[in-house]
C-alpha positions as CSV (number, residue, x, y, z in Angstrom):
1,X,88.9,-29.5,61.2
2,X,89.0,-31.3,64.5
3,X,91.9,-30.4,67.3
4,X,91.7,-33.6,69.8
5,X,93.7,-34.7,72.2
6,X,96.1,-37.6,70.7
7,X,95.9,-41.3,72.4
8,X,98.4,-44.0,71.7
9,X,96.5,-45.5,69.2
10,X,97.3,-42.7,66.8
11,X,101.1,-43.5,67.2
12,X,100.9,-44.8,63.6
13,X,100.1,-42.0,61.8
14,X,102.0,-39.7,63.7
15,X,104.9,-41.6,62.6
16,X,104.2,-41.3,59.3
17,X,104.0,-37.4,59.4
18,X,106.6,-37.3,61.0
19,X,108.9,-39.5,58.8
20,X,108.3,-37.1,56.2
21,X,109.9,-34.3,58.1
22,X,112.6,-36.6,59.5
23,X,113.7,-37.5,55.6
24,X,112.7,-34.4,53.6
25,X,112.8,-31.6,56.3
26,X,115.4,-29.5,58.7
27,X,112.7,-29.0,61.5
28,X,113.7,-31.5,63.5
29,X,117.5,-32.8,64.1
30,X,116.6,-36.4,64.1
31,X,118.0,-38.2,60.8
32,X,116.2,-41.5,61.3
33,X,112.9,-41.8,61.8
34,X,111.4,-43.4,64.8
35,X,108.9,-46.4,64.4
36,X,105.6,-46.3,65.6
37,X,106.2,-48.4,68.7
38,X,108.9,-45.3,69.6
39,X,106.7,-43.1,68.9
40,X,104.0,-44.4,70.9
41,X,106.3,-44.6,73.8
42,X,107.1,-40.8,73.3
43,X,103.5,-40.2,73.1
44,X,102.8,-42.1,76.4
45,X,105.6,-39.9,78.5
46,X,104.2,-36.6,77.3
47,X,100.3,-38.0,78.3
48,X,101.4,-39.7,81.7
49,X,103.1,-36.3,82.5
50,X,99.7,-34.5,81.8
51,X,101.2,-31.9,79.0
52,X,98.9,-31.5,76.2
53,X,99.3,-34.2,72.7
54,X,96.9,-32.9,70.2
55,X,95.6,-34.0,66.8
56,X,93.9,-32.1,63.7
57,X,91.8,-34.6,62.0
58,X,89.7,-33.5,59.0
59,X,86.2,-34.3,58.9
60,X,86.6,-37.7,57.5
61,X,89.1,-38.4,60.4
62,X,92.6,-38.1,58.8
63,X,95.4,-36.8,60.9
64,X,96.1,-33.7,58.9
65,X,99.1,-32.7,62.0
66,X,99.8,-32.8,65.6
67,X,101.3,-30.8,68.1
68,X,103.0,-31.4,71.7
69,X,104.2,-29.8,74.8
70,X,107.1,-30.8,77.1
71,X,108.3,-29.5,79.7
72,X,111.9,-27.5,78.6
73,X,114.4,-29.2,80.3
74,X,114.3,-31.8,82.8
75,X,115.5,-30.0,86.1
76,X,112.9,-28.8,88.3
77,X,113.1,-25.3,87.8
78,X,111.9,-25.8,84.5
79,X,108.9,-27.4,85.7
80,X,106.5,-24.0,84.7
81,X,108.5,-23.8,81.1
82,X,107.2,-25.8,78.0
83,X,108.5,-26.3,75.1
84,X,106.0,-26.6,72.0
85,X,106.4,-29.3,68.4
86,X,104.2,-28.9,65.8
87,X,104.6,-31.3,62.6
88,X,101.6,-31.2,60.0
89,X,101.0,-33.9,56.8
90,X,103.1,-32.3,53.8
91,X,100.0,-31.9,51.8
92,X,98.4,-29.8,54.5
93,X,101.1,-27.2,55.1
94,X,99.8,-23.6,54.9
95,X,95.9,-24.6,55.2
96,X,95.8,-22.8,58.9
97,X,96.7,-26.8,60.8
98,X,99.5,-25.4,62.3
99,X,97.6,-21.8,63.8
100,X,94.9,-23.8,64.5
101,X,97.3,-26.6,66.9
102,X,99.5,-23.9,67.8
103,X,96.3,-21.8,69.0
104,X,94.8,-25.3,71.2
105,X,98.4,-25.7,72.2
106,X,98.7,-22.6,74.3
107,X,95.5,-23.0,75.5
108,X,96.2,-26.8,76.8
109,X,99.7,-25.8,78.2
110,X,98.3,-23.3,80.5
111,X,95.8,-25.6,81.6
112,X,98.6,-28.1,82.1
113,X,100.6,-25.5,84.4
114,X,103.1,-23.8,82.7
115,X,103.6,-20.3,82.2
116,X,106.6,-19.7,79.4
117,X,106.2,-21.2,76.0
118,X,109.4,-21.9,73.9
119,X,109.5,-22.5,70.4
120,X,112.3,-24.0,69.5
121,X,112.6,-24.2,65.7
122,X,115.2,-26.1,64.0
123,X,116.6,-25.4,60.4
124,X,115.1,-21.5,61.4
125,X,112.6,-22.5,59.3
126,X,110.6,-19.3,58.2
127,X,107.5,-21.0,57.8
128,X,107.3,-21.9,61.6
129,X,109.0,-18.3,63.1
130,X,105.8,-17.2,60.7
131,X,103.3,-19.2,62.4
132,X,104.6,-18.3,66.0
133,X,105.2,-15.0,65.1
134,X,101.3,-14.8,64.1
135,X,100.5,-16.5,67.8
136,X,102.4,-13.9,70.0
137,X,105.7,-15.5,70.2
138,X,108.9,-13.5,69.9
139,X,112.5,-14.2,69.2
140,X,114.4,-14.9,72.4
141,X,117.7,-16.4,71.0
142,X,119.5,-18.3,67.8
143,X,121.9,-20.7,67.8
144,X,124.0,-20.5,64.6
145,X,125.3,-23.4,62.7
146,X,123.7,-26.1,65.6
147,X,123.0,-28.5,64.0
148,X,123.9,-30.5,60.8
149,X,121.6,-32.1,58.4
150,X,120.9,-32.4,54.2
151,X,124.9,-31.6,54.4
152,X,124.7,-28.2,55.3
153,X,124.9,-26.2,58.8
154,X,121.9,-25.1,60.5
155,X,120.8,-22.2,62.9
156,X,118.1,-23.3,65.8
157,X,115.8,-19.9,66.8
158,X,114.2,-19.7,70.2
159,X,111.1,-17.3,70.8
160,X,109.0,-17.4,73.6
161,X,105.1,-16.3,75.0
162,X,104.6,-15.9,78.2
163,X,100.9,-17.7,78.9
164,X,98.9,-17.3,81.9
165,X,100.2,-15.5,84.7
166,X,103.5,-15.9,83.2
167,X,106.2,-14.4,84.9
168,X,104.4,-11.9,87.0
169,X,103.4,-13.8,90.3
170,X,104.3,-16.7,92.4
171,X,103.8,-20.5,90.9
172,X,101.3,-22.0,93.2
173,X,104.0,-24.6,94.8
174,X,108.0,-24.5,95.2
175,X,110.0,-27.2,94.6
């Protein structure tokens, strides 16, 4: 397996896996799924911003997941605070994508500058507390019944690493 960073011209097959989880999944809120062209701009903010867009790719190049960091909120006070997605081709689930994104992720986001990372996972889906749980995350907060999809209610749980310095100096520049 190959972790990459994404460029725009994977938009299409990130849409695709991500369809999947739009229709069949509770990871994600969304009920319609985006098109590739809205997914490419999506792709372009996160890039421009220079927070981290990777792909796993097998070894005959197909996307096998990707993963993303944003910053948490929009306010500047955030600006040190990412917030992690991780969405991997249904066939691929539990074949280590996911640790291995989640792993490059955390890397790529210190790199990029920020110092908490959130998880924020929709449908509380145990497979992906599991995988951040295995990465050094830990639960910082659920939100029960926030969202509704599939015709049921569902909880959203927060957990959180602290990643480079974290929380125990400075930043290197105020707002």
């Amino acid at each position: 397996m190959m972790i990459q960073p994404a460029t725009l011209a994977d938009a299409a097959e990130v849409a695709e896996i991500y369809a999947h989880h739009v229709r069949c999944g509770t990871a994600t809120y969304e009920l319609e799924a985006p098109a590739p062209s809205e997914m490419a701009a999506r792709m372009a903010k996160v890039i421009a911003a220079g927070w981290p867009w990777l792909v796993a790719r097998d070894p005959a190049g197909q996307m096998l997941g990707y993963g993303y960091v944003v910053q948490f909120r929009d306010r500047a006070a955030y600006r040190y605070a990412g917030e992690d997605s991780i969405y991997i081709r249904n066939e691929c689930r539990g074949q280590g994508v996911g640790k291995a994104l989640l792993a490059a992720l955390i890397g790529a986001s210190e790199t990029a500058g920020f110092r908490q990372l959130y998880a924020v996972i929709g449908g509380a889906e145990p497979g992906s507390i599991a995988l951040h749980a295995a990465l050094g995350f830990s639960h910082a907060g659920r939100l029960r019944g926030s969202g509704r999809k599939a015709g049921r209610w569902l909880d959203t749980v927060f957990m959180q690493i602290a990643i480079g310095a974290g929380d125990t100096a400075p930043p290197p520049s105020e707002p």
